[in-house]
Structures are given as structure tokens and as C-alpha cells.
OpenMM code with the backbone's topology and positions (N, CA, C; nanometers):
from openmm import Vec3, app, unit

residues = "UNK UNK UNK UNK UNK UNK UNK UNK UNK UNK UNK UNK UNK UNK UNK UNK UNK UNK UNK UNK UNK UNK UNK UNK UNK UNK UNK UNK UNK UNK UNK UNK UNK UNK UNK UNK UNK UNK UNK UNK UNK UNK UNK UNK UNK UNK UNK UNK UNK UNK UNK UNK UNK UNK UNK UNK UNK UNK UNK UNK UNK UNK UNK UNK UNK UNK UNK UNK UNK UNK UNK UNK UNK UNK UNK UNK UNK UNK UNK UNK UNK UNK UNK UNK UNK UNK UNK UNK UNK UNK UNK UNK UNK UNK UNK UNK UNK UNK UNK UNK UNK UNK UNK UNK UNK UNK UNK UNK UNK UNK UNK UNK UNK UNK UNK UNK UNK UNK UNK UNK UNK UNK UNK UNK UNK UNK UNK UNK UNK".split()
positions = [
    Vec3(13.2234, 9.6112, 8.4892),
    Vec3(13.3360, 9.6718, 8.5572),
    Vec3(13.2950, 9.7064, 8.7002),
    Vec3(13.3981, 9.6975, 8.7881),
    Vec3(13.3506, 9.7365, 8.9400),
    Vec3(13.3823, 9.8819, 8.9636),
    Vec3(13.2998, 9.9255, 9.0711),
    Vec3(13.3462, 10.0251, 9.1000),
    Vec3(13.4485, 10.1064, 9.1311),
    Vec3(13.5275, 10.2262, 9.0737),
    Vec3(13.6427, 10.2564, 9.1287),
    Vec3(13.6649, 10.2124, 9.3063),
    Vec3(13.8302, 10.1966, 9.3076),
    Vec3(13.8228, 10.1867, 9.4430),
    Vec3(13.8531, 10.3295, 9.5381),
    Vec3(13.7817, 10.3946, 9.6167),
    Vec3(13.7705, 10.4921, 9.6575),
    Vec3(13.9469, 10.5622, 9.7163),
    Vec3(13.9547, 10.4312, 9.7510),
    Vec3(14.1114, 10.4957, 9.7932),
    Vec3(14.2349, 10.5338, 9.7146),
    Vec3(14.2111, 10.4732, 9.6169),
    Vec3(14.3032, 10.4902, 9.4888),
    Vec3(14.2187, 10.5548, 9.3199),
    Vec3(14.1061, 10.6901, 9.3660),
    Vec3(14.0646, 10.7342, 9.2184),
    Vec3(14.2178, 10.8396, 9.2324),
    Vec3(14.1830, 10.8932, 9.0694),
    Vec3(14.2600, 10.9783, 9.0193),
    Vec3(14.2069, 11.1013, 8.9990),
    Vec3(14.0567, 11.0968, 9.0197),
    Vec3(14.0260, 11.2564, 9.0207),
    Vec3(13.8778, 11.2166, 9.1447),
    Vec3(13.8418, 11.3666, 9.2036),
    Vec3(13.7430, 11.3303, 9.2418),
    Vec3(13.6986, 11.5040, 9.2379),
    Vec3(13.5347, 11.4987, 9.1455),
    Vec3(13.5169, 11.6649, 9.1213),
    Vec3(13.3687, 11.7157, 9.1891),
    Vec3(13.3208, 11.7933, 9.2669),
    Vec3(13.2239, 11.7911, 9.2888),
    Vec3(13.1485, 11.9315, 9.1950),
    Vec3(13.0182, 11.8440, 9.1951),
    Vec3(12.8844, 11.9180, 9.0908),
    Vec3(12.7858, 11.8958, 9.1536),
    Vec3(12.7005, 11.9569, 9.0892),
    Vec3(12.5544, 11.9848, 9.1088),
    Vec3(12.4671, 11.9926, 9.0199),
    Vec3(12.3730, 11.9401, 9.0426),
    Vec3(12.2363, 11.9707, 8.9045),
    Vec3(12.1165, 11.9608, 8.9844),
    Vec3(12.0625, 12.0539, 8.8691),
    Vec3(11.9070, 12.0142, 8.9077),
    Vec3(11.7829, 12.0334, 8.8102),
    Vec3(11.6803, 11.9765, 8.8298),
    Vec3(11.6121, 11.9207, 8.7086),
    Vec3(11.4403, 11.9875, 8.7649),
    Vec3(11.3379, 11.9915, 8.6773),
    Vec3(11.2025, 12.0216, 8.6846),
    Vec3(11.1993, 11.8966, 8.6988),
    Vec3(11.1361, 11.8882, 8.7514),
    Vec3(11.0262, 11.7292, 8.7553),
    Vec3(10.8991, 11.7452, 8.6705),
    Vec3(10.8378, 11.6481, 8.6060),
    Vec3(10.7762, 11.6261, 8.5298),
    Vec3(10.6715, 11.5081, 8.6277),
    Vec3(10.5506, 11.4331, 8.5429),
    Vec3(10.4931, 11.3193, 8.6168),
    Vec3(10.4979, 11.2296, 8.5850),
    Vec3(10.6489, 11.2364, 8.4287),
    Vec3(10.6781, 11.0784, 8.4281),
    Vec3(10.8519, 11.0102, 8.5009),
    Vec3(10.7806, 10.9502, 8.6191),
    Vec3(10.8732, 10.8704, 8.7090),
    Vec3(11.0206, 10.8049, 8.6091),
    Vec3(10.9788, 10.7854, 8.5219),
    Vec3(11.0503, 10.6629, 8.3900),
    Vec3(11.1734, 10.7264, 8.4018),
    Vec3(11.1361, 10.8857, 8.3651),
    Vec3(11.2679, 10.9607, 8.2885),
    Vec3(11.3940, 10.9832, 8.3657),
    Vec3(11.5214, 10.8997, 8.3478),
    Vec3(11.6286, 10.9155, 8.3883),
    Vec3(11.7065, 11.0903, 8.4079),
    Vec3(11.7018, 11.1174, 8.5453),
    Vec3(11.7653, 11.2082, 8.5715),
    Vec3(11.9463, 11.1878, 8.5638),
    Vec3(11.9981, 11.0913, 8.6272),
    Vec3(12.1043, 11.0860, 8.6256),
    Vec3(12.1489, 10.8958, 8.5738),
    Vec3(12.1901, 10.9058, 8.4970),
    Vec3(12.2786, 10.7442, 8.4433),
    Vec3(12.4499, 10.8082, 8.4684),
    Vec3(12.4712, 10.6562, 8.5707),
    Vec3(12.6092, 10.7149, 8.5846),
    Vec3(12.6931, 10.6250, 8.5028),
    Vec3(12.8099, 10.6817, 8.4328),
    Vec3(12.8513, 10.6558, 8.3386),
    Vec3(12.9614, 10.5776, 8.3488),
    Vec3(13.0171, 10.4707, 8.2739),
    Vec3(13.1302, 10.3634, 8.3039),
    Vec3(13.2501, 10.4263, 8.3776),
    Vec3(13.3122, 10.3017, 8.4858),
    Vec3(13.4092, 10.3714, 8.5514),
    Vec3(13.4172, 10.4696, 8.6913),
    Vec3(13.3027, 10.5251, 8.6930),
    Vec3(13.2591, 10.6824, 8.7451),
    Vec3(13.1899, 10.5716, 8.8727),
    Vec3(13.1796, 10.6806, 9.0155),
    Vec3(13.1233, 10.6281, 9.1251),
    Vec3(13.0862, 10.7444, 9.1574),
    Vec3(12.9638, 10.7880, 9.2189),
    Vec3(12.9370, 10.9084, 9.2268),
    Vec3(12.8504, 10.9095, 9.3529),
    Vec3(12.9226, 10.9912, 9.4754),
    Vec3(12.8491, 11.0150, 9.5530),
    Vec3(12.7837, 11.0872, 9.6427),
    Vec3(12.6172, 11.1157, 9.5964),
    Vec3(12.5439, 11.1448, 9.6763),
    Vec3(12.5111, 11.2327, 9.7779),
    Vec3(12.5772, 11.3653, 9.7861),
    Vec3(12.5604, 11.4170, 9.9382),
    Vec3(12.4693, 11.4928, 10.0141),
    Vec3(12.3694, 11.5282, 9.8738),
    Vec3(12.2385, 11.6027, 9.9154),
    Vec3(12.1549, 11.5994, 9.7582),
    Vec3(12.0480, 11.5767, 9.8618),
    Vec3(11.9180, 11.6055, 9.7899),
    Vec3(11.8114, 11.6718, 9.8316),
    Vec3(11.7934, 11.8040, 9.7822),
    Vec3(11.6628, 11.8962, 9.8333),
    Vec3(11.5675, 11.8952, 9.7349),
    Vec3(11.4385, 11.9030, 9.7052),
    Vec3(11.3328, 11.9742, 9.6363),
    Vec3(11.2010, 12.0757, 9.6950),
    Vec3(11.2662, 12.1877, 9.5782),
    Vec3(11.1697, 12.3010, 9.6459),
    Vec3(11.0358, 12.2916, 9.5358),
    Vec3(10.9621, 12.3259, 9.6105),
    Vec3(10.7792, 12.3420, 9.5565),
    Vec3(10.8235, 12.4823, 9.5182),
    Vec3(10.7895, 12.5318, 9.3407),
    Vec3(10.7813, 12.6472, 9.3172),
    Vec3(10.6832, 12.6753, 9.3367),
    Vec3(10.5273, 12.6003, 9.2943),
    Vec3(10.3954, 12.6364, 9.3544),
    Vec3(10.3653, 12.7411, 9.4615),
    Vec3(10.2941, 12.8115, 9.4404),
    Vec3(10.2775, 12.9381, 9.5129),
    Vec3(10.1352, 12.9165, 9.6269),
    Vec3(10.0655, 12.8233, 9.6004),
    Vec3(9.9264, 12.7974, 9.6295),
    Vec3(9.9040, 12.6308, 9.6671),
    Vec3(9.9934, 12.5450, 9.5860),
    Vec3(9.9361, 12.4188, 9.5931),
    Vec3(10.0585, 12.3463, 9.6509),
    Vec3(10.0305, 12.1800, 9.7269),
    Vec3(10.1422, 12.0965, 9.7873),
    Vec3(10.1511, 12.0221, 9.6695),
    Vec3(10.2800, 11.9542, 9.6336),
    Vec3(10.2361, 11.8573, 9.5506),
    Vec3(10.3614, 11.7578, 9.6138),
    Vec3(10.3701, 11.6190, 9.5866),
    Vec3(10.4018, 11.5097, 9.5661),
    Vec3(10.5669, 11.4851, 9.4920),
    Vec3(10.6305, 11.4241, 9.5771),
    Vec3(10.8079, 11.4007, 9.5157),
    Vec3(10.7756, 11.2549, 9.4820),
    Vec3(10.8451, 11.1716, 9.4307),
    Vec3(10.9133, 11.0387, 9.4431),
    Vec3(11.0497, 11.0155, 9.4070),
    Vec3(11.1280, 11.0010, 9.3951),
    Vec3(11.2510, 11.0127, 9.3907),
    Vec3(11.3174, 10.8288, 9.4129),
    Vec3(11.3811, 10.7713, 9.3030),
    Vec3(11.4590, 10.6251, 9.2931),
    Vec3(11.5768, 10.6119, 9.2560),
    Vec3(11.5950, 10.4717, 9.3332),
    Vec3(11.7679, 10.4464, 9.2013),
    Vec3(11.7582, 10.3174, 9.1563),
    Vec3(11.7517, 10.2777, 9.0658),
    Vec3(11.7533, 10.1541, 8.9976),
    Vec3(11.8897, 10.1299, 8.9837),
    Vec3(11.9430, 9.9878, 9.0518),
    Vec3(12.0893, 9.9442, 9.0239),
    Vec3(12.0937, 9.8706, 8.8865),
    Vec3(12.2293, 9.8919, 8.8831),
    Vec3(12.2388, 9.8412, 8.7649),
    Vec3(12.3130, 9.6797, 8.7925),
    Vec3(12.2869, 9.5835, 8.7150),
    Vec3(12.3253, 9.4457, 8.6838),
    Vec3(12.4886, 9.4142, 8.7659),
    Vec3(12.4680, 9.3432, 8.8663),
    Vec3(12.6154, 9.3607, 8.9246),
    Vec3(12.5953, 9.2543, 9.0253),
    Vec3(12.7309, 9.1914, 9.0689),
    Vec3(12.7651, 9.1449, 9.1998),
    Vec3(12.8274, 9.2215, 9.3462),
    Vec3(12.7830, 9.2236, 9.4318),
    Vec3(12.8371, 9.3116, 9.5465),
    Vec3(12.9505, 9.2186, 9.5646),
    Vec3(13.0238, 9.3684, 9.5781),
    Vec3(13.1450, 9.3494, 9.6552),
    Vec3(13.1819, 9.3149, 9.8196),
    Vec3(13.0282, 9.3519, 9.8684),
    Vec3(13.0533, 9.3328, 9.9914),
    Vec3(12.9871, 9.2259, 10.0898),
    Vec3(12.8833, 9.2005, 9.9323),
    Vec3(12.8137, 9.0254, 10.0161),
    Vec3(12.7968, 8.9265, 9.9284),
    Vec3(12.8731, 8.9631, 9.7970),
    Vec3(12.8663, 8.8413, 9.7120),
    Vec3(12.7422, 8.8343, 9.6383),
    Vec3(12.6169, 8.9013, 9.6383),
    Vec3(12.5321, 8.8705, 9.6383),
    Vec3(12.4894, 8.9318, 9.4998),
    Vec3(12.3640, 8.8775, 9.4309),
    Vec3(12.3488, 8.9531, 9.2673),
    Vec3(12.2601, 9.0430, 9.2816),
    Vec3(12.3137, 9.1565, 9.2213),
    Vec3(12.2496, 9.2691, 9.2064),
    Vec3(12.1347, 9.3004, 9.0972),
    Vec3(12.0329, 9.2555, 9.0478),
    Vec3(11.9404, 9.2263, 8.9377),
    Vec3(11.9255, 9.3532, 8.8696),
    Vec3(11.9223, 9.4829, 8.8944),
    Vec3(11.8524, 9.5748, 8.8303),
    Vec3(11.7071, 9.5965, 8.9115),
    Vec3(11.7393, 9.5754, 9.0205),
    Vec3(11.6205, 9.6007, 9.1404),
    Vec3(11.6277, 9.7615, 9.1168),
    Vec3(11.4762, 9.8473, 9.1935),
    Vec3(11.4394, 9.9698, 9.2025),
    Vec3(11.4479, 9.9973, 9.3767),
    Vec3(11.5064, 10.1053, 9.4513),
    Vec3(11.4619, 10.1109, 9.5464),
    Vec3(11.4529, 10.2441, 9.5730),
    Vec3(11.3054, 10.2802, 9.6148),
    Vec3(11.2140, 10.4615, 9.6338),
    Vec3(11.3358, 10.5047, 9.7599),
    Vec3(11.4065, 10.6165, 9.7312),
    Vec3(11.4677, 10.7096, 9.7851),
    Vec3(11.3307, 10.7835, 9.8931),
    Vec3(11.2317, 10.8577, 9.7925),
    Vec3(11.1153, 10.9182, 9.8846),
    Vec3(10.9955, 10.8418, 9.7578),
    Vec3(10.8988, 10.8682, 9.8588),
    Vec3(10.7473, 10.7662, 9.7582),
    Vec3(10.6315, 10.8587, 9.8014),
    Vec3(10.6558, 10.9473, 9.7260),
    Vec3(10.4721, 11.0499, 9.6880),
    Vec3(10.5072, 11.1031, 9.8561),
    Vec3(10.5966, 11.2000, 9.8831),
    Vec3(10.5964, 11.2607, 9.9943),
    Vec3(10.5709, 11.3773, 9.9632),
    Vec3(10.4659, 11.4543, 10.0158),
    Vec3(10.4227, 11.6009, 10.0149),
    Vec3(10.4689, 11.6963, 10.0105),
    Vec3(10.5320, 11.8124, 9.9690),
    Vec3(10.5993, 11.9370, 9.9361),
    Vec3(10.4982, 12.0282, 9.9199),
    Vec3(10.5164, 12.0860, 10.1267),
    Vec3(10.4156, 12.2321, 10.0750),
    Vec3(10.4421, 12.3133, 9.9885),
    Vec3(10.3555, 12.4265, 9.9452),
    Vec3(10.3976, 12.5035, 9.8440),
    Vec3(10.4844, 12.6168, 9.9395),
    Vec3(10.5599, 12.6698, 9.8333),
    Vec3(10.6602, 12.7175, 9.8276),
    Vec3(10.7760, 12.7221, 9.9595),
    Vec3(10.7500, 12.6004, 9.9824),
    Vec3(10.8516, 12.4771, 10.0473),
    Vec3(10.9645, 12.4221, 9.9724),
    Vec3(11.0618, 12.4015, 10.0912),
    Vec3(11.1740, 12.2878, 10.0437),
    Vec3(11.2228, 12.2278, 10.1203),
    Vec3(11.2490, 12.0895, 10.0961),
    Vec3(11.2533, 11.9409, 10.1628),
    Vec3(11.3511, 11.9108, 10.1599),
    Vec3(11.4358, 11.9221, 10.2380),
    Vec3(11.5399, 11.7879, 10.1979),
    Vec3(11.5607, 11.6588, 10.2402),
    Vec3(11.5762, 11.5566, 10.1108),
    Vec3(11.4812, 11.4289, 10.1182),
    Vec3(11.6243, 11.3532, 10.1696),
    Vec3(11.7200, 11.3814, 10.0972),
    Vec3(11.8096, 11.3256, 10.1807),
    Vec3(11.9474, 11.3629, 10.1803),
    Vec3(12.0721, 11.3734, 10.3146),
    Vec3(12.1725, 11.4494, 10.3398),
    Vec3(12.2591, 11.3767, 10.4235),
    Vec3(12.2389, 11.2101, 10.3475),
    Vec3(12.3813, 11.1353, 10.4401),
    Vec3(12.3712, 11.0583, 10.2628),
    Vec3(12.5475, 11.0605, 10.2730),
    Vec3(12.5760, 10.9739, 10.1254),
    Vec3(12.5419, 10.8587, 10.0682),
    Vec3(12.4577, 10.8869, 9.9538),
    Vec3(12.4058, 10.7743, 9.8508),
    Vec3(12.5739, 10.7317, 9.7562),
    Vec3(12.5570, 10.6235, 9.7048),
    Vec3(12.6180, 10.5620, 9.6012),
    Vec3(12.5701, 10.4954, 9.5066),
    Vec3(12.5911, 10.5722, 9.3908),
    Vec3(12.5485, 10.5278, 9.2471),
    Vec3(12.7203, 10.4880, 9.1652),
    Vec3(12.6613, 10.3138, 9.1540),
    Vec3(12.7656, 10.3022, 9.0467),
    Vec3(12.7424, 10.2990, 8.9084),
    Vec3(12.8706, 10.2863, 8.8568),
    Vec3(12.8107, 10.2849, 8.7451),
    Vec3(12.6808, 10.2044, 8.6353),
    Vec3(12.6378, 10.2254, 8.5881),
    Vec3(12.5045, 10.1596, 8.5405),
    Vec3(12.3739, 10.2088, 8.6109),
    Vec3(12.3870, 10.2407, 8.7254),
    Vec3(12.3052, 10.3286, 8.8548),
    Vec3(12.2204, 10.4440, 8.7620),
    Vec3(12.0642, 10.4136, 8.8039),
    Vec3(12.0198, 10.5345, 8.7387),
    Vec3(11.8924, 10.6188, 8.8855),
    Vec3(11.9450, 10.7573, 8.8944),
    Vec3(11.8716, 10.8514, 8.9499),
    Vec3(11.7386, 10.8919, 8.8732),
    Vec3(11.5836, 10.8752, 8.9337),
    Vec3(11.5104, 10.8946, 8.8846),
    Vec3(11.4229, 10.9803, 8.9527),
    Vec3(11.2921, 11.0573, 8.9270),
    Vec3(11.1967, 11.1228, 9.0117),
    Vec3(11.1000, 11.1965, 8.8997),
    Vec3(10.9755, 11.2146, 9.0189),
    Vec3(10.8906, 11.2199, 8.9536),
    Vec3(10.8029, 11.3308, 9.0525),
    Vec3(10.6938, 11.4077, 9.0027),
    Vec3(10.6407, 11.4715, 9.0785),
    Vec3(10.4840, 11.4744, 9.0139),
    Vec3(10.3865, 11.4929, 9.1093),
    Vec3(10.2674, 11.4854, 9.0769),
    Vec3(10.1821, 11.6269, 9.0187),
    Vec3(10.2644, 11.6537, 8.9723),
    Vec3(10.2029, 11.8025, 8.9169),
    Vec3(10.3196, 11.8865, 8.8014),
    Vec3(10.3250, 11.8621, 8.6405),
    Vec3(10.3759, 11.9097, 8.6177),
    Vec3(10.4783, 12.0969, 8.6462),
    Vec3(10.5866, 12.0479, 8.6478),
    Vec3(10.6637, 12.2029, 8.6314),
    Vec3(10.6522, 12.2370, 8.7977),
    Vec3(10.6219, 12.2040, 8.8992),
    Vec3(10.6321, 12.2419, 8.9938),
    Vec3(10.7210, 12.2067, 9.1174),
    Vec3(10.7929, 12.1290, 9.1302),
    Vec3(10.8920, 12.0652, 9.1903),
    Vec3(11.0030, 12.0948, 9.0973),
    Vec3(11.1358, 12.1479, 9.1519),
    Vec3(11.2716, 12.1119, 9.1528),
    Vec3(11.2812, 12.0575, 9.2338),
    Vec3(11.4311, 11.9898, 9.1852),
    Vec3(11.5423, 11.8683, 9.2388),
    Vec3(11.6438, 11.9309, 9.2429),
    Vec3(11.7249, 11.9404, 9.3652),
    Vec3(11.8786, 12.0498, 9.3470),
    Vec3(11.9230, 11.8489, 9.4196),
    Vec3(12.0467, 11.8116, 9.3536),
    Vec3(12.1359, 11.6926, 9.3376),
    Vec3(12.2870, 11.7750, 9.3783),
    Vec3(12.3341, 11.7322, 9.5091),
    Vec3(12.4632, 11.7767, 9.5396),
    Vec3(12.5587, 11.6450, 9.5305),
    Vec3(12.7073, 11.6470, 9.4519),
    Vec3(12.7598, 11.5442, 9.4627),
    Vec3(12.8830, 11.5235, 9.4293),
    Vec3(12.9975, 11.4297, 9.4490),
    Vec3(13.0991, 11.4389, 9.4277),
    Vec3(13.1200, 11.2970, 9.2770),
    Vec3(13.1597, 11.2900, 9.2348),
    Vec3(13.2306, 11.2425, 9.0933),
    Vec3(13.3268, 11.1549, 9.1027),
    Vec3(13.3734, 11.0719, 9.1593),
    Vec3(13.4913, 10.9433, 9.1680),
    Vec3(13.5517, 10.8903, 9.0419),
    Vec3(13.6939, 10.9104, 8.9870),
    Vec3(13.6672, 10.8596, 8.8586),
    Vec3(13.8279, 10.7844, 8.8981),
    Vec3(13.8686, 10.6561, 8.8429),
    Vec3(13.9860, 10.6086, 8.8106),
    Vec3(14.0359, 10.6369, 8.7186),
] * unit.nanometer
topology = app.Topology()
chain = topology.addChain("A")
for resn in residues:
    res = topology.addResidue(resn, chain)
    for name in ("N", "CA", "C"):
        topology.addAtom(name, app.Element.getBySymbol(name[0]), res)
């Protein structure tokens, strides 16, 4: 299915989440769900660490698709949002604050090099037909 078309959804809701990071990269933070276009408008992570810097990575793996806007096949490629960027301690970063788009099949991922010490605050709006 393609993405809603932005000019014609029927709802559009904005949320927020945010997650501990852990040091396995794998674990899907966000799978966006059929139908749904969801986008992107901030991403911060604060170092709870009191003493130590540690390490973000942050991805989106697309999901299986043809673009709409170059024809071109979309494989289920990975591409690093941030890659092992440093977070002093009791710092916060924001990695990024111009709009991402995750369609559906789209999965938000991250990882941090030091258990329990990195949050992810995810600001975003919800597109749904």
C-alpha cells in the first residue's frame, strides 16, 4: 500500500515517546503500522549518566516499496540517522529537528553504548487515511 496522500488524510494526531536505549541496535523502537505516515519532527537524547559520555546510533530501515517520486525500488535498505555520536553526561542532543518520514513498513531503531543510560524523546505527528 502507498503512503497516505498528505493532502487528503482524515486524521492527523500528534504524540510522543520515548524509550531507554539499550546496546542492542536490532530492537525496533518504532514499526509504523499499515496505512499510517508518520512524521518526524524531533529527535533529542539526553545522557542520564551523571559521570560518563556515552554513544547514540539511531536508524530507519525502509520498508519494501517503490518511490513515488523516482520510480525507483526501495529494498529494505538501512540508513544511520546518527552513528556512535557522543552524549556528554548529563547532556542532551538533539540529533535531529527538520521532518523525517516513516512509511508504513518503516522501522525506527537505536542503540546506545552503555546500557540504561541514554533516552530517546521521538516528537511526531501521525497521518492516517
Amino acid at each position: 500500500m502507498a503512503a497516505p496522500n498528505i493532502v487528503n488524510v482524515a486524521t492527523i494526531n500528534g504524540e510522543s515517546q520515548g524509550f531507554e536505549l539499550d546496546t542492542t541496535l536490532t530492537t525496533s523502537l518504532m514499526l509504523i503500522s499499515t496505512g499510517k505516515l508518520v512524521k518526524i519532527n524531533r529527535i533529542s537524547v539526553a545522557n542520564i549518566d551523571g559521570t560518563s559520555a556515552a554513544d547514540v546510533t539511531v536508524q530507519v530501515t525502509k520498508a519494501t516499496r517503490t518511490s513515488a517520486a523516482t520510480g525507483a525500488s526501495i529494498s529494505g535498505a538501512t540508513f544511520k540517522i546518527a552513528s556512535t555520536v557522543s552524549v556528554p553526561a548529563d547532556a542532551v542532543l538533539v540529533l535531529s529537528d527538520t521532518p523525517i518520514y516513516l512509511e508504513e513498513g518503516d522501522t525506527l531503531k537505536g542503540g546506545a553504548s552503555a546500557n540504561s543510560d541514554l533516552t530517546l524523546f521521538v516528537s511526531y505527528d501521525v497521518l492516517d487515511d
